[in-house]
C-alpha positions as CSV (number, residue, x, y, z in Angstrom):
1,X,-50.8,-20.0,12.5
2,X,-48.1,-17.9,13.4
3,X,-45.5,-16.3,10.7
4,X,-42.0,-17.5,10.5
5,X,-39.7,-14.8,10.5
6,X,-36.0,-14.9,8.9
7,X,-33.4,-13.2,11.3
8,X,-30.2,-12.1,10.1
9,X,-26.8,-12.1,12.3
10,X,-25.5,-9.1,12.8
11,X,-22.4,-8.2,10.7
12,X,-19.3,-8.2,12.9
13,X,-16.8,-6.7,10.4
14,X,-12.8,-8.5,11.0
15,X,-10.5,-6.1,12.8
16,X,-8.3,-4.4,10.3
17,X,-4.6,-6.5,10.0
18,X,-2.1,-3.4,10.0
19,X,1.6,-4.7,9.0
20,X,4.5,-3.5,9.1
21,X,7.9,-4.6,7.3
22,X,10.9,-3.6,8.3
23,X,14.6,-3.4,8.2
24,X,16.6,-3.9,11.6
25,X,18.9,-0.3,12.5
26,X,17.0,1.4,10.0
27,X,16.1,4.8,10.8
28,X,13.5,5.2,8.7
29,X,12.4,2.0,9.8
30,X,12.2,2.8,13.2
31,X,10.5,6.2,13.2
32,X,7.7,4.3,10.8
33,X,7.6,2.0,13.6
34,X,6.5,4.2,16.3
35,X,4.3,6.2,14.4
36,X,2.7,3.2,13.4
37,X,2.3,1.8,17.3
38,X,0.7,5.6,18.3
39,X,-1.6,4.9,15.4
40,X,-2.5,1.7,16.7
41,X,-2.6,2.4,19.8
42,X,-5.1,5.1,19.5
43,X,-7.4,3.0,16.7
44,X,-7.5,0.1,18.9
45,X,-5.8,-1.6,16.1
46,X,-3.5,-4.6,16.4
47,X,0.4,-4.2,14.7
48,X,2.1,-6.6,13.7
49,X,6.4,-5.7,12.8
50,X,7.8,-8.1,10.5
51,X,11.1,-8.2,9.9
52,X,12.7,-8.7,6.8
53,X,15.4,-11.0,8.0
54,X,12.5,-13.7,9.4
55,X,11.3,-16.6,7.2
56,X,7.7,-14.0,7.1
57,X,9.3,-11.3,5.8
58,X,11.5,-12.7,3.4
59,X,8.2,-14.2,2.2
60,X,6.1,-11.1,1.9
61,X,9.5,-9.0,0.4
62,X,9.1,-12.0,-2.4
63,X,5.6,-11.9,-3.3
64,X,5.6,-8.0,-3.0
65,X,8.5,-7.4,-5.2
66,X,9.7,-4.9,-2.5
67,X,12.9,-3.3,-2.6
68,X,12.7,-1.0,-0.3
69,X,10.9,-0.3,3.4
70,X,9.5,0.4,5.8
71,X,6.5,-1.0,4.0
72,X,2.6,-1.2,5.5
73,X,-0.1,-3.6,4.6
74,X,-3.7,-3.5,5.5
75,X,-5.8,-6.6,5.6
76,X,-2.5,-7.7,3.5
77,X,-2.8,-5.8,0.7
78,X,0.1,-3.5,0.4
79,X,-0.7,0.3,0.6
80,X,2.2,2.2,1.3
81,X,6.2,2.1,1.3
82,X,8.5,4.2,3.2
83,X,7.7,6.7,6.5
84,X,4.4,8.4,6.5
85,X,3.1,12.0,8.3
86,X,0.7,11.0,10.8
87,X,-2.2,12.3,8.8
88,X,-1.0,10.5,5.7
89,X,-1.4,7.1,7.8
90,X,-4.8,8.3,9.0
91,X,-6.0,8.6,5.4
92,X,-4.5,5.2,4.4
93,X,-6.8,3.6,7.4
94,X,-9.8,5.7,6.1
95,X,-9.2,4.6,2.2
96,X,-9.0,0.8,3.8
97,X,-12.1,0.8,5.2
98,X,-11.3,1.7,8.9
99,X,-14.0,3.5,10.3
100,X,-12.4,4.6,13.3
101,X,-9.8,6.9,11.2
């Protein structure tokens, strides 16, 4: 008789969830912004700008005790607040788990 034989699916890991909070006519804010969309961009990772005015940001600027921003949060953990160098960014992606970094 023939021999059963257990296959396993593949492991698809779940795209890496880069956010970032933000202040409207913030300088700061803004340059964090487009350095964040290059990243992206290049990673093939998804952004997502929340503002701190809308119902989602005053949300995450409650459960994150944040005080200040820009702030970024991968897979929603909060790893970062204020503008980073391009390679600083880079490094928080690698530390996070994306491969791609």
């Amino acid at each position: 008789m023939g021999r059963c034989v257990r296959v396993h699916p593949t492991y698809v890991p779940e795209p890496m969830k880069v956010e970032l909070l933000v202040t409207r006519d913030s300088p700061s804010c803004s340059k964090a912004e487009n350095l964040w969309r290059s990243i992206c961009e290049n990673e093939n990772l998804t952004l997502e700008v929340i503002e701190d005015a809308s119902p989602e940001g005053q949300s995450a600027l409650t459960r994150l005790g944040l005080r200040a921003l820009p702030a970024v949060l991968l897979n929603g953990r909060l790893v970062a607040v204020g503008v980073q160098t391009r390679d600083q960014a880079l490094e928080l992606l690698r530390a996070a788990g994306h491969a791609g970094a």
